[in-house]
C-alpha positions as a Markdown table, in Angstrom:
| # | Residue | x | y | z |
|---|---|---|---|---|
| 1 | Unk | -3.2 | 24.5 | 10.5 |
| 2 | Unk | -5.0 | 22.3 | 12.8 |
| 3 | Unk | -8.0 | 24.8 | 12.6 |
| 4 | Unk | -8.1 | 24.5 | 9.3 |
| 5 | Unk | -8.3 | 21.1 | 9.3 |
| 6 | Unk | -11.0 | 20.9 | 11.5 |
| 7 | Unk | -13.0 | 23.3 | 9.6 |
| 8 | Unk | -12.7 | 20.9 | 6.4 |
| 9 | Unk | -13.6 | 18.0 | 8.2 |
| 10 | Unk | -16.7 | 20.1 | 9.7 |
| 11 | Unk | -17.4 | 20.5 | 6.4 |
| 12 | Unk | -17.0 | 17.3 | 5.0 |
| 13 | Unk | -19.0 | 16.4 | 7.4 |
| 14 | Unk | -22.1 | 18.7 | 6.2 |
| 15 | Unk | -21.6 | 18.1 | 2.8 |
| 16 | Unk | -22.5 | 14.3 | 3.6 |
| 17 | Unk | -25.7 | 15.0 | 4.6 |
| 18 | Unk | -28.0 | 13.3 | 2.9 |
| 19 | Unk | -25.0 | 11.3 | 1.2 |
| 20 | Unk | -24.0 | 8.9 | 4.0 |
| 21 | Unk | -25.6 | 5.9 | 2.5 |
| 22 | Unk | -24.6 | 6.4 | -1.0 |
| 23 | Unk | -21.3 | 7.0 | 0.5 |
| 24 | Unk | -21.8 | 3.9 | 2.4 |
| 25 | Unk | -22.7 | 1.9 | -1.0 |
| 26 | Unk | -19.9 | 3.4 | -2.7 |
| 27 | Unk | -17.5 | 1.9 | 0.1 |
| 28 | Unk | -19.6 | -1.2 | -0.3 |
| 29 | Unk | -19.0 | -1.3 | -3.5 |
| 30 | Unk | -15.0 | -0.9 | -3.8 |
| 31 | Unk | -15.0 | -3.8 | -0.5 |
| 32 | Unk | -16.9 | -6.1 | -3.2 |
| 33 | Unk | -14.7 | -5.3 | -6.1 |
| 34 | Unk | -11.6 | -5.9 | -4.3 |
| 35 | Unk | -12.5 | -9.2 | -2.6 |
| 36 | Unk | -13.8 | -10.3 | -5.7 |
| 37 | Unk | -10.2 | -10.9 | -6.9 |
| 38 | Unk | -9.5 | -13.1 | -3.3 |
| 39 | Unk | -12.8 | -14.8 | -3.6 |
| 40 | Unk | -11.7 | -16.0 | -7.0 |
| 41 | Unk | -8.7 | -16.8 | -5.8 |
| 42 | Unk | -9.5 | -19.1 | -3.2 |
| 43 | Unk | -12.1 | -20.8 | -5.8 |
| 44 | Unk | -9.2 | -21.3 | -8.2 |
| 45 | Unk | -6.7 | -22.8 | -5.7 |
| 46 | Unk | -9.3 | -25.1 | -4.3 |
| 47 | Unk | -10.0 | -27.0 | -7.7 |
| 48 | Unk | -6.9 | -26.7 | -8.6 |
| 49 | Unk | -5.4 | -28.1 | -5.0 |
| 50 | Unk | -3.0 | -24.9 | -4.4 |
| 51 | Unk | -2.1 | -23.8 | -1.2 |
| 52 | Unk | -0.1 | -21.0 | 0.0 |
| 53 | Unk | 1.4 | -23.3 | 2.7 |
| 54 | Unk | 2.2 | -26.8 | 3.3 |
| 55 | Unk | 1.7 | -28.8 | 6.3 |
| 56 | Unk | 5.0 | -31.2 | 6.2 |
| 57 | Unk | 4.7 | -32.0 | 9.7 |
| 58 | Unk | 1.4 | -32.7 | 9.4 |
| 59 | Unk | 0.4 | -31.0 | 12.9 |
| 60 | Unk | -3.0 | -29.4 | 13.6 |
| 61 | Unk | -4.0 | -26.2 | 12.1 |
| 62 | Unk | -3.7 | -24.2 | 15.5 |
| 63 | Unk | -0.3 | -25.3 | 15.4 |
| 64 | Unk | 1.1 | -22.7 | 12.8 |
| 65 | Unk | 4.0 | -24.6 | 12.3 |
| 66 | Unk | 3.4 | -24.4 | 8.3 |
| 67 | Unk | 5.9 | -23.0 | 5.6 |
| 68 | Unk | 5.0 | -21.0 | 2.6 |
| 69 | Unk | 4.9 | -22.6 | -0.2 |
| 70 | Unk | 5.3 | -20.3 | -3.8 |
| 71 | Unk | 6.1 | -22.2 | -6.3 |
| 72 | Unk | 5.1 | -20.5 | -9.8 |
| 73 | Unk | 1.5 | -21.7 | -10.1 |
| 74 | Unk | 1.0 | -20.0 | -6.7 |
| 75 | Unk | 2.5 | -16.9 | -7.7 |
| 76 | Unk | 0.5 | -16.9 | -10.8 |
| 77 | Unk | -2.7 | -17.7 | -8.9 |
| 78 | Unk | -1.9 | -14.5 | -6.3 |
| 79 | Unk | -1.0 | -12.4 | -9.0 |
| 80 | Unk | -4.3 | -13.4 | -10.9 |
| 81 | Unk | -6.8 | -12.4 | -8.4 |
| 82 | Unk | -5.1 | -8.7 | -7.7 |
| 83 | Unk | -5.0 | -8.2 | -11.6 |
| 84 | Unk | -8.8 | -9.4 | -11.2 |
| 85 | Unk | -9.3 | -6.7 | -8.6 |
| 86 | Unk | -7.5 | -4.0 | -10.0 |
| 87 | Unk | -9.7 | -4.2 | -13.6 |
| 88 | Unk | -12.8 | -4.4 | -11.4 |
| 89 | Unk | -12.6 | -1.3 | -9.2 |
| 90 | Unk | -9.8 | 0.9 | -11.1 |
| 91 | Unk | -12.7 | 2.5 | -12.3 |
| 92 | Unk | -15.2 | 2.9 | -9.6 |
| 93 | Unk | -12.1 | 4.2 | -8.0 |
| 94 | Unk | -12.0 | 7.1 | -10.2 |
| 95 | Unk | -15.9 | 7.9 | -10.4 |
| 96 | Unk | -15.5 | 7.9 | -6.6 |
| 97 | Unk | -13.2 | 10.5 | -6.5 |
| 98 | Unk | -15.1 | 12.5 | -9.0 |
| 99 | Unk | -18.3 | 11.7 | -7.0 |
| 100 | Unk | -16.8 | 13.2 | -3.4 |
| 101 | Unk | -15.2 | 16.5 | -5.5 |
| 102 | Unk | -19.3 | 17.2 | -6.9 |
| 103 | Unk | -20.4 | 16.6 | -3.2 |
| 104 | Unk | -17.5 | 18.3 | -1.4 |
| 105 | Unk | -18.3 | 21.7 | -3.6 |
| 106 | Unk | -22.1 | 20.8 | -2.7 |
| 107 | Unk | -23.4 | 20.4 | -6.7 |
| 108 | Unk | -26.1 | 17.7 | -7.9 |
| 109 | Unk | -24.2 | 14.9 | -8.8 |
| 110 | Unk | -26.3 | 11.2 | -9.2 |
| 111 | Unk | -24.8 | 8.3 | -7.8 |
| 112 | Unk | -25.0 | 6.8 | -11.3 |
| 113 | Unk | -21.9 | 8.6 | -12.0 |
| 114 | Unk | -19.7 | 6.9 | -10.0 |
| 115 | Unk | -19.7 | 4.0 | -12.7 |
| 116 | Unk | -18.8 | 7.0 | -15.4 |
| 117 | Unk | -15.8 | 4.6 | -16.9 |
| 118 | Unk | -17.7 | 1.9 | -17.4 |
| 119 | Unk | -19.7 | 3.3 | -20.2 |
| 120 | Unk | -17.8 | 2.7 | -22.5 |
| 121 | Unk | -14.4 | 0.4 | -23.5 |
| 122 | Unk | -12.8 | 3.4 | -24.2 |
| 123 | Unk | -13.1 | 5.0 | -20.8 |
| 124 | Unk | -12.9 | 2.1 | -19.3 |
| 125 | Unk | -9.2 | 1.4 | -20.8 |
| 126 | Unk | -8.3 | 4.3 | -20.3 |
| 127 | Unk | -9.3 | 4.4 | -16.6 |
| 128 | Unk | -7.1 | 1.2 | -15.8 |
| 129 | Unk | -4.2 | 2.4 | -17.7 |
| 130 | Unk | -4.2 | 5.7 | -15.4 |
| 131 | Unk | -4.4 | 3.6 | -11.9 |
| 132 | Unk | -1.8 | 1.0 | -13.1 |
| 133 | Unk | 0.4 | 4.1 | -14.4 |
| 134 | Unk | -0.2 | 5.9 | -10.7 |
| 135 | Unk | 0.1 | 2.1 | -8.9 |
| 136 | Unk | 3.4 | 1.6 | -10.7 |
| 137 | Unk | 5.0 | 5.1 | -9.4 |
| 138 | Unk | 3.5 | 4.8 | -5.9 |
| 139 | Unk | 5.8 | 1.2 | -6.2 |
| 140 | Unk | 8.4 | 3.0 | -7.0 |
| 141 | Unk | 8.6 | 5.6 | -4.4 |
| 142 | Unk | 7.4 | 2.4 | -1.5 |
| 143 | Unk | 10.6 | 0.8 | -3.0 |
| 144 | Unk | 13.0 | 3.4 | -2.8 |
| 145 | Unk | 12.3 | 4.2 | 1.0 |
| 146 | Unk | 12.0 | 1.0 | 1.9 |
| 147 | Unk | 15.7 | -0.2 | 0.4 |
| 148 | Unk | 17.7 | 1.0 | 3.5 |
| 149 | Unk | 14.9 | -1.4 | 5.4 |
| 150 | Unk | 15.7 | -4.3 | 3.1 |
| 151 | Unk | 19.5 | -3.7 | 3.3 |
| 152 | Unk | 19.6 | -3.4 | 7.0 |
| 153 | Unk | 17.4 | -7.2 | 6.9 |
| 154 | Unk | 20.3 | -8.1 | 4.8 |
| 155 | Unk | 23.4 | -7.7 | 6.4 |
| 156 | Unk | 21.5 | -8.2 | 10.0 |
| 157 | Unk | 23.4 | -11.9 | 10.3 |
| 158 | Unk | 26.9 | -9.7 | 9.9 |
| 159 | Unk | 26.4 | -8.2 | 13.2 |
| 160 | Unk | 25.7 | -12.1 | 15.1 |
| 161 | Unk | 29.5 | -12.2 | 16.2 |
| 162 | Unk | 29.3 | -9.4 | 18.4 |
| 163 | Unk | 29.3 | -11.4 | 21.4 |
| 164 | Unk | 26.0 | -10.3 | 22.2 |
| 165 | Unk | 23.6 | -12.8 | 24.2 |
| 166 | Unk | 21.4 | -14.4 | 21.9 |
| 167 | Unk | 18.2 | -13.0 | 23.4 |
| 168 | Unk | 19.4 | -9.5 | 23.5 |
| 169 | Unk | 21.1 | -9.7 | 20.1 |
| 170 | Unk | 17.3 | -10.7 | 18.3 |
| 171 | Unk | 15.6 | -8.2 | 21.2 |
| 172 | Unk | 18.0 | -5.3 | 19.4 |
| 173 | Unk | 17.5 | -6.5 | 15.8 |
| 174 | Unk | 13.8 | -6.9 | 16.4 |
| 175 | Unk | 13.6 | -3.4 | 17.7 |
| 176 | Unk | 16.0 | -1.9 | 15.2 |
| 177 | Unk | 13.7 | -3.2 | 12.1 |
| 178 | Unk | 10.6 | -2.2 | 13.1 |
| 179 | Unk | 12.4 | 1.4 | 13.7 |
| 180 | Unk | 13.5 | 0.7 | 10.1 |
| 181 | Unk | 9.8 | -0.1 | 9.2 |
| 182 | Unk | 8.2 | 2.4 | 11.0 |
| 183 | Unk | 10.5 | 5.0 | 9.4 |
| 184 | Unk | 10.0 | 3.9 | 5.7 |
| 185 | Unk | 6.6 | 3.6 | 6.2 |
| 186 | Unk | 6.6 | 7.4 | 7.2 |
| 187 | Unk | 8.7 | 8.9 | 4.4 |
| 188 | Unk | 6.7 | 6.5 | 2.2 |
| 189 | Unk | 3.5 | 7.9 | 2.8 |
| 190 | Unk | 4.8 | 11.7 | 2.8 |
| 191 | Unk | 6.4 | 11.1 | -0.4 |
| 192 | Unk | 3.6 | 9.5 | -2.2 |
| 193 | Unk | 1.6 | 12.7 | -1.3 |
| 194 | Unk | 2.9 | 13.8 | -4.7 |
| 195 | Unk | 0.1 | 11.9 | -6.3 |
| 196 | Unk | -2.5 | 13.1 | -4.3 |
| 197 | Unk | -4.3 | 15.1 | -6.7 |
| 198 | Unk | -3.4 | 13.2 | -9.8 |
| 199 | Unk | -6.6 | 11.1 | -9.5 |
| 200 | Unk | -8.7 | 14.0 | -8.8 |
| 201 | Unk | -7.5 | 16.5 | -11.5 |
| 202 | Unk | -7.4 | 13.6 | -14.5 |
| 203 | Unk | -11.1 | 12.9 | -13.6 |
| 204 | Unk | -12.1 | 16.8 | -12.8 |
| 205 | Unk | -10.1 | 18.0 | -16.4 |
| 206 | Unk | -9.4 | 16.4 | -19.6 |
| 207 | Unk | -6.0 | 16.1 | -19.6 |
| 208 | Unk | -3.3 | 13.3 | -20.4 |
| 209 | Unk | -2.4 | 11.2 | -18.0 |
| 210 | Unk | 1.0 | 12.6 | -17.9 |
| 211 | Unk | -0.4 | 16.2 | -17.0 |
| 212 | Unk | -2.1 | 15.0 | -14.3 |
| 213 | Unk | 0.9 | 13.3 | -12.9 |
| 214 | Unk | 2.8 | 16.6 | -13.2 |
| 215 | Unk | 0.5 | 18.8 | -12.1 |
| 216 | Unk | 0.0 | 17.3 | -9.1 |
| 217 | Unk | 3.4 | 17.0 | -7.8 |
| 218 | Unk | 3.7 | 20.9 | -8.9 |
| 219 | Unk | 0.8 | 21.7 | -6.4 |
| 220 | Unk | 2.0 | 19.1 | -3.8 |
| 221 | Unk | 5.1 | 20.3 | -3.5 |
| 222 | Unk | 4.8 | 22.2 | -0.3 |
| 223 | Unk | 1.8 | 20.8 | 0.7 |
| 224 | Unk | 2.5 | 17.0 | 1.1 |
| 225 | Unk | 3.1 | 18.1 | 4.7 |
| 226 | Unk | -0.5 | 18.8 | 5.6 |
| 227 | Unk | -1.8 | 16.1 | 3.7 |
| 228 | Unk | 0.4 | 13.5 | 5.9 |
| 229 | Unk | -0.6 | 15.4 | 9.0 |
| 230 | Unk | -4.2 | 14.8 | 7.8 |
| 231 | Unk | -3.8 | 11.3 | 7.0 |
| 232 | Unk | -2.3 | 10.7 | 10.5 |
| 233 | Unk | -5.2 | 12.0 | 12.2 |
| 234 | Unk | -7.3 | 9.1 | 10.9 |
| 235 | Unk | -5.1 | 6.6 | 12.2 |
| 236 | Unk | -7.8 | 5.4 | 14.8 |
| 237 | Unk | -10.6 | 5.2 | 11.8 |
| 238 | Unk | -7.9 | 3.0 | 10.2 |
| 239 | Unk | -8.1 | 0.7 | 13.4 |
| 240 | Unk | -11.5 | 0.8 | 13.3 |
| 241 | Unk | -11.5 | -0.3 | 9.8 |
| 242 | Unk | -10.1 | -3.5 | 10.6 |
| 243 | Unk | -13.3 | -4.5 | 11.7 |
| 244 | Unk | -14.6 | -3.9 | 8.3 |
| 245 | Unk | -18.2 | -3.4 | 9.0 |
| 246 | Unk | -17.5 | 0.1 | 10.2 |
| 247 | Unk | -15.0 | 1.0 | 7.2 |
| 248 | Unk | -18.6 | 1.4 | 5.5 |
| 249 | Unk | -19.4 | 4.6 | 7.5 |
| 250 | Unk | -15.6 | 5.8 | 8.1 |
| 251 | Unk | -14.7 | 5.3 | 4.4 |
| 252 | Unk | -16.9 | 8.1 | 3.0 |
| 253 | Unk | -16.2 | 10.8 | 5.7 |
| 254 | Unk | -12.4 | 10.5 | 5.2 |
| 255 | Unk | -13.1 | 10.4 | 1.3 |
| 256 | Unk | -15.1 | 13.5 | 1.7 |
| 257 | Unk | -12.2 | 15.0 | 3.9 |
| 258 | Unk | -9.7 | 14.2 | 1.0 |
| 259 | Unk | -11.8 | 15.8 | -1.3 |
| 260 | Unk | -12.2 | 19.0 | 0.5 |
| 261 | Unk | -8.7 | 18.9 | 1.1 |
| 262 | Unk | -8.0 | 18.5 | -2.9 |
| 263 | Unk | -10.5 | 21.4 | -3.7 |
| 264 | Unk | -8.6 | 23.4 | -1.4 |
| 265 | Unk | -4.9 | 23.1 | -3.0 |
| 266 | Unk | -6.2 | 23.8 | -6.0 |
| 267 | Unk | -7.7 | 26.7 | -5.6 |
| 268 | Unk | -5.1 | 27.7 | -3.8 |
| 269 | Unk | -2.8 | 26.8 | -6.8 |
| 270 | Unk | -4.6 | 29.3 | -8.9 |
| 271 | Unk | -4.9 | 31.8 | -6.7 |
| 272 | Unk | -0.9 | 31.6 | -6.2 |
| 273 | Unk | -0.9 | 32.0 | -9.9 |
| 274 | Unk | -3.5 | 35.1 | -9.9 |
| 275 | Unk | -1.7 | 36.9 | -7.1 |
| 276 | Unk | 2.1 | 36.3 | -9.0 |
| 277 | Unk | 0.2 | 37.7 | -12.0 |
| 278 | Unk | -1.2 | 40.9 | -10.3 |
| 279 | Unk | 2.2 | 41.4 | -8.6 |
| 280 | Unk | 4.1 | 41.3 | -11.7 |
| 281 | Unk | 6.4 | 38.5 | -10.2 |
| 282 | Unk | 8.0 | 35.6 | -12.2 |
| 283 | Unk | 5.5 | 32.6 | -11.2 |
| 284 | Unk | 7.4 | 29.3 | -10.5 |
| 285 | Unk | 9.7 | 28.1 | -13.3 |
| 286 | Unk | 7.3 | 25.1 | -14.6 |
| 287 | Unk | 5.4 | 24.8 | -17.6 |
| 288 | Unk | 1.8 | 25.1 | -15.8 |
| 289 | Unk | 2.8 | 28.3 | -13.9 |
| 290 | Unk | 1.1 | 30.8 | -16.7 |
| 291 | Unk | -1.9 | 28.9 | -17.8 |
| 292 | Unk | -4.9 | 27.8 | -16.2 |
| 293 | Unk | -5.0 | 23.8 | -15.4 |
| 294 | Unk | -4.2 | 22.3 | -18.5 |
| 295 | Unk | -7.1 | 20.7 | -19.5 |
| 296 | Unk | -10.5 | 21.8 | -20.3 |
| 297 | Unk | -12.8 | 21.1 | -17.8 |
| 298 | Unk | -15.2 | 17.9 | -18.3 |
| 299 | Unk | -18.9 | 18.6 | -19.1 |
């Protein structure tokens, strides 16, 4: 398995070359759109006089002795500039991912069409409502493992007549919730591998959004282990992108990686299929298992 990861990346990394800096504007791009929303933000809560916190003891900043403040109009202000955001980029984010599968399987494909869903109000629409409708059941499943987290956080002030010291008892319950964290934050991200391919396929097919959904937890099913694998190997290019500058030139390689790695299951999808077909074996009991993806590919 780990050869075979290494091979893709090896080859992610050839298929960039001559890509990097349109990779590198791509990444430049998504940066822009994103902070867009915060930029806006911060504009808005300045003439407006909003603040996130409040200085009641009227200390120096360095201090950071200030409480948060949400009261409704900040709420509505945060919310504002993420909605902002997400209608900016939900659609390069798509003609990226289309973009990386043309480069990853080495074909022509012009930089022009990673803005694809803006070309129209129709695509365009219909590019936001397929991120919010993936956003929404990533939530879900971020939810869902993190509950015993929020649970535990809950009923944490039960366990304060123990008897314990106070220093050990906060030491334990500090240690306990990042376990809690750190655990929910794993199954999180191998259970959103479902969705992998969703974004891929609904670009790379003309299906409904649904399909796409379905699909790709069909192929991910026993393959959400590599892809977490995978995605913990970049761990220190996710350190490195807190530096931001250099999330221009790690961005693309790990995008090409996921597309290489997307390519891969499905082809070997259909080659499950082809080999269930010559064998005369019952293919798995799901409604894709007999057909060919089920869309028509894009021209």
């Amino acid at each position: 398995m780990m050869n075979g990861r290494r091979q893709r990346k090896r080859e992610a990394r050839r298929s960039l070359k001559g890509s990097w800096i349109k990779g590198a504007f791509i990444a430049f791009l998504l940066f822009s759109f994103s902070m867009a929303g915060t930029v806006a933000e911060e504009l808005a809560g300045s003439l407006m006089g909003l603040s996130y916190f409040t200085d009641s003891s009227h200390t120096p900043d360095n201090y950071l002795d200030d409480k948060i403040l949400l009261s409704p109009a900040v709420l509505l202000l945060f919310f504002g500039g993420y909605l902002l955001s997400f209608l900016l980029a939900s659609p390069l984010r798509l003609g990226e991912k289309l973009w990386y599968l043309h480069v990853s399987a080495s074909d022509q494909s012009a930089l022009s069409d990673v803005f694809r869903y803006y070309r129209s109000i129709g695509s365009y629409f219909r590019s936001v409502v397929f991120e919010a409708r993936l956003a929404v059941r990533k939530l879900l499943v971020l939810l869902l493992c993190f509950l015993p987290t929020v649970v535990f956080w809950l009923i944490l002030p039960l366990f304060e007549p123990l008897g314990l010291p106070n220093v050990l008892f906060y030491l334990l319950a500090s240690v306990t919730v990042m376990l809690f964290i750190l655990i929910s934050s794993a199954l999180s991200l191998y259970w959103t591998g479902r969705y992998f391919l969703a974004e891929y396929i609904y670009t790379l097919y003309s299906c409904k959004m649904r399909d796409a959904f379905r699909l790709s937890a069909i192929i991910m099913k026993k393959r959400k282990n590599r892809l977490f694998a995978l995605t913990l190997s970049f761990l220190p290019l996710f350190a490195a992108d807190l530096l931001i500058f250099p999330r221009f030139f790690t961005l693309p390689y790990r995008s090409a990686v996921y597309a290489q790695y997307a390519q891969f299951f499905m082809e070997a999808y259909e080659r499950e299929k082809d080999c269930a077909a010559v064998r005369n074996v019952s293919p798995p009991s799901n409604r894709f298992a007999t057909r060919e993806f089920p869309c028509v590919p894009s021209p």
